[in-house]
TORROKOL-651522 format. One record per atom (N, C-alpha, C, O): y, z, x; residue in three letters. Coordinates in steps of 0.02 Angstrom, whole numbers, plus 50000, padded with zeros to 5 digits. Last residue first. Example, Ala and Ser with C-alpha at 12.3 -4.5 7.8 and 13.67 -1.06 7.14 Angstrom:
// residues 2
498885035450642Ser 499475035750684Ser 500025039450645Ser 500575040250670Ser 497165039050660Ala 497755039050615Ala 498355039050660Ala 498345042350712Ala 
***
This chain:
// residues 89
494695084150140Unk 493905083450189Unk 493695078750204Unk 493165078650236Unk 495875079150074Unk 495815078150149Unk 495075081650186Unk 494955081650246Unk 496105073249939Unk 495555076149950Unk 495215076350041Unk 494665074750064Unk 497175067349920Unk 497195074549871Unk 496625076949901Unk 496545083049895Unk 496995058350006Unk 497735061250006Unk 497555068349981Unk 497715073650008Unk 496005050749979Unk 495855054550035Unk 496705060350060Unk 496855064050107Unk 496685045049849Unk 496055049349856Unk 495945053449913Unk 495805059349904Unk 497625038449907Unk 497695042449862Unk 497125047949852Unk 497195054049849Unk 496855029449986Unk 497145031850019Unk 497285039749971Unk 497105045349991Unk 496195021049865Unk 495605026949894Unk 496075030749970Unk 495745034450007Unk 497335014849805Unk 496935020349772Unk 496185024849821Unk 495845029749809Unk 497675006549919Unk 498015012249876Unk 497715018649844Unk 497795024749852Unk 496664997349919Unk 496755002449973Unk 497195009249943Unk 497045015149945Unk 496644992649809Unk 495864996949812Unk 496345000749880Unk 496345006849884Unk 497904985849804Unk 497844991949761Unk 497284994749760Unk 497214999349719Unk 497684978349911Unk 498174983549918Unk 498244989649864Unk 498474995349870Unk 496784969649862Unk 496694972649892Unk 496994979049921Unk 496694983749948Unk 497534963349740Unk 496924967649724Unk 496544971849775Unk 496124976049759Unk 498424955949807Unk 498584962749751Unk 498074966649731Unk 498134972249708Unk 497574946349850Unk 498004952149909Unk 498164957349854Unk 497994963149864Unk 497134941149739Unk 496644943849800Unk 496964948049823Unk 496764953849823Unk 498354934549692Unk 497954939749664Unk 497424943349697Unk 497304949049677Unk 498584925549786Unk 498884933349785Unk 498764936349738Unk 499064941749732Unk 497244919449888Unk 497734920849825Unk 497924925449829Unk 497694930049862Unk 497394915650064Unk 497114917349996Unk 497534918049937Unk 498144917249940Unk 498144912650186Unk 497554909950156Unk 497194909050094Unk 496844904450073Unk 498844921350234Unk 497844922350246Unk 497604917450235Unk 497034915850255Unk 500094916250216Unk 499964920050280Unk 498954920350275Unk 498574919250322Unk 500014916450074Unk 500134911250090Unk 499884912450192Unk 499484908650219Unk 499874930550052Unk 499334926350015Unk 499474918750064Unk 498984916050087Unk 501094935050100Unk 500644936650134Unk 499894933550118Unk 499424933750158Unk 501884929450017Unk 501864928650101Unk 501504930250131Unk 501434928150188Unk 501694934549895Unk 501604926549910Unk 501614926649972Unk 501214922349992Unk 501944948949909Unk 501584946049901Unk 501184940249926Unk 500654939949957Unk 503234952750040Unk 503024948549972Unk 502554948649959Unk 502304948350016Unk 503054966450157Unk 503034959450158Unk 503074958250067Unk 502924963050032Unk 503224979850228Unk 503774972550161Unk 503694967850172Unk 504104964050196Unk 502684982650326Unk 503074978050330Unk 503514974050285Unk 503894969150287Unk 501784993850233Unk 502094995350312Unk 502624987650314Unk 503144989550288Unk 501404986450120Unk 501744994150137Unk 502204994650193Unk 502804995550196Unk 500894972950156Unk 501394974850109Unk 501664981950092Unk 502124982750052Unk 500254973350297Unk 500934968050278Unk 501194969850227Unk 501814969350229Unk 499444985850273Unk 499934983850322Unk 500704981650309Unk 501274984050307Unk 498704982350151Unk 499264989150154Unk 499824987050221Unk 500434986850217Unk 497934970650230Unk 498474971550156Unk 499074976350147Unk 499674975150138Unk 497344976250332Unk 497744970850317Unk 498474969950273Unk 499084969250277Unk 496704986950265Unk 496854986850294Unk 497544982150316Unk 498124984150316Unk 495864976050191Unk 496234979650151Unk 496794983050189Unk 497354982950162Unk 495034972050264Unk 495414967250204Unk 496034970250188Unk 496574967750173Unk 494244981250350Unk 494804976550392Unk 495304974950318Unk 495894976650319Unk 494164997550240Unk 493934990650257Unk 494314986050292Unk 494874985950267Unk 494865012950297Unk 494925006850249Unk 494664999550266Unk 494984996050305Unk 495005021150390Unk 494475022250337Unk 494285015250294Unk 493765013250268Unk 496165017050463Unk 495505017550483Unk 494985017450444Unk 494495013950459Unk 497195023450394Unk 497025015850380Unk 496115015450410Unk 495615013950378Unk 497285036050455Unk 497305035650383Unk 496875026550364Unk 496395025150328Unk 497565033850593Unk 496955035950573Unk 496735036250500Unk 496145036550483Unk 498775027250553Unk 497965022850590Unk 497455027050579Unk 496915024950559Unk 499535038050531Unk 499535031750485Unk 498905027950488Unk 498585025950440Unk 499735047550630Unk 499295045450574Unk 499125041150519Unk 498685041150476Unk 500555042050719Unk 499805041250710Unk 499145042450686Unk 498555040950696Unk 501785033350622Unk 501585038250669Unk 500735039250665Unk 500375037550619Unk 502765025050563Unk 502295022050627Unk 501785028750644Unk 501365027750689Unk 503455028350438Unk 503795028450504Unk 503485026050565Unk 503825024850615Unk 502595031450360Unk 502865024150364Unk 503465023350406Unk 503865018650406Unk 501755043150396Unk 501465036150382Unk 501765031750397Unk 501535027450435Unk 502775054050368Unk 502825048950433Unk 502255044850439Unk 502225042350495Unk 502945051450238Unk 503375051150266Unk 503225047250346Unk 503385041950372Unk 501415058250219Unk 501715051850192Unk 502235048850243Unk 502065044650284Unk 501635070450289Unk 501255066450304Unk 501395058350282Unk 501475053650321Unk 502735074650190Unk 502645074550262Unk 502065071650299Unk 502215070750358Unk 501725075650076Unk 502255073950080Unk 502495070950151Unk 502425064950162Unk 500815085250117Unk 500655079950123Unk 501115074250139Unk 501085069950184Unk 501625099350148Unk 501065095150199Unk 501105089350199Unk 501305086250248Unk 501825099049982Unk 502455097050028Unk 502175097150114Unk 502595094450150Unk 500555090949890Unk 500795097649920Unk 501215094149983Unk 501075089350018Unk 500765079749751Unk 500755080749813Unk 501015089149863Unk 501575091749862Unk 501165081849637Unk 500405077449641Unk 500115079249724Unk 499545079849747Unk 502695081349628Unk 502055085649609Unk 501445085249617Unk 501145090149596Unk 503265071549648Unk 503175074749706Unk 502545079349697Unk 502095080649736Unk 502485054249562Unk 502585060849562Unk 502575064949646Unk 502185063549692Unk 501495044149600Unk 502095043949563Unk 502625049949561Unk 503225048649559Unk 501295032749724Unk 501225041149706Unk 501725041549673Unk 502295040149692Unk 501085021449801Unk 500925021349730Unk 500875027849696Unk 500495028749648Unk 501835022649931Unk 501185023749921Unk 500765022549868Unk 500155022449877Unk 503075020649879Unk 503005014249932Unk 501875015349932Unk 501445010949932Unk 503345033949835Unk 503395026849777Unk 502985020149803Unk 502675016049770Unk 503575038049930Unk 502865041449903Unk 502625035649857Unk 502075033349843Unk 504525035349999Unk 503875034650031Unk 503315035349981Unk 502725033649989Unk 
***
């Protein structure tokens, strides 16, 4: 899960969070309230390629757009999920 988040390390993470992760990608409801924060684009993005495995290309090909766009969106979502990970105020 943590790998699926872009978290490299258990260490980075207090074993709370961990568990939180976890059931991120199990459906649970925090997952939405986590996404919530995140612009529709991006949103999107993490969706089809966290939550659904999606490809890349499938999902560039699915919007519309390049998949350099979609990679660039999944990694702003990444990184400010990461952020609100270490920094839950």
């Amino acid at each position: 899960a943590r790998h699926r988040l872009g978290i490299r390390d258990a260490i980075e993470l207090a074993p709370s969070q961990i568990d939180q992760v976890h059931a991120a990608l199990a459906g649970d409801q925090w997952v939405g309230q986590l996404l919530a924060g995140l612009p529709e684009d991006q949103q999107t993005a993490i969706r089809a390629r966290i939550l659904d495995d999606v490809p890349y290309p499938e999902i560039a090909n699915q919007l519309q757009i390049s998949e350099l766009v979609i990679r660039k969106r999944v990694s702003r979502a990444l990184a400010t999920l990461r952020e609100q990970l270490e920094d839950p105020s």
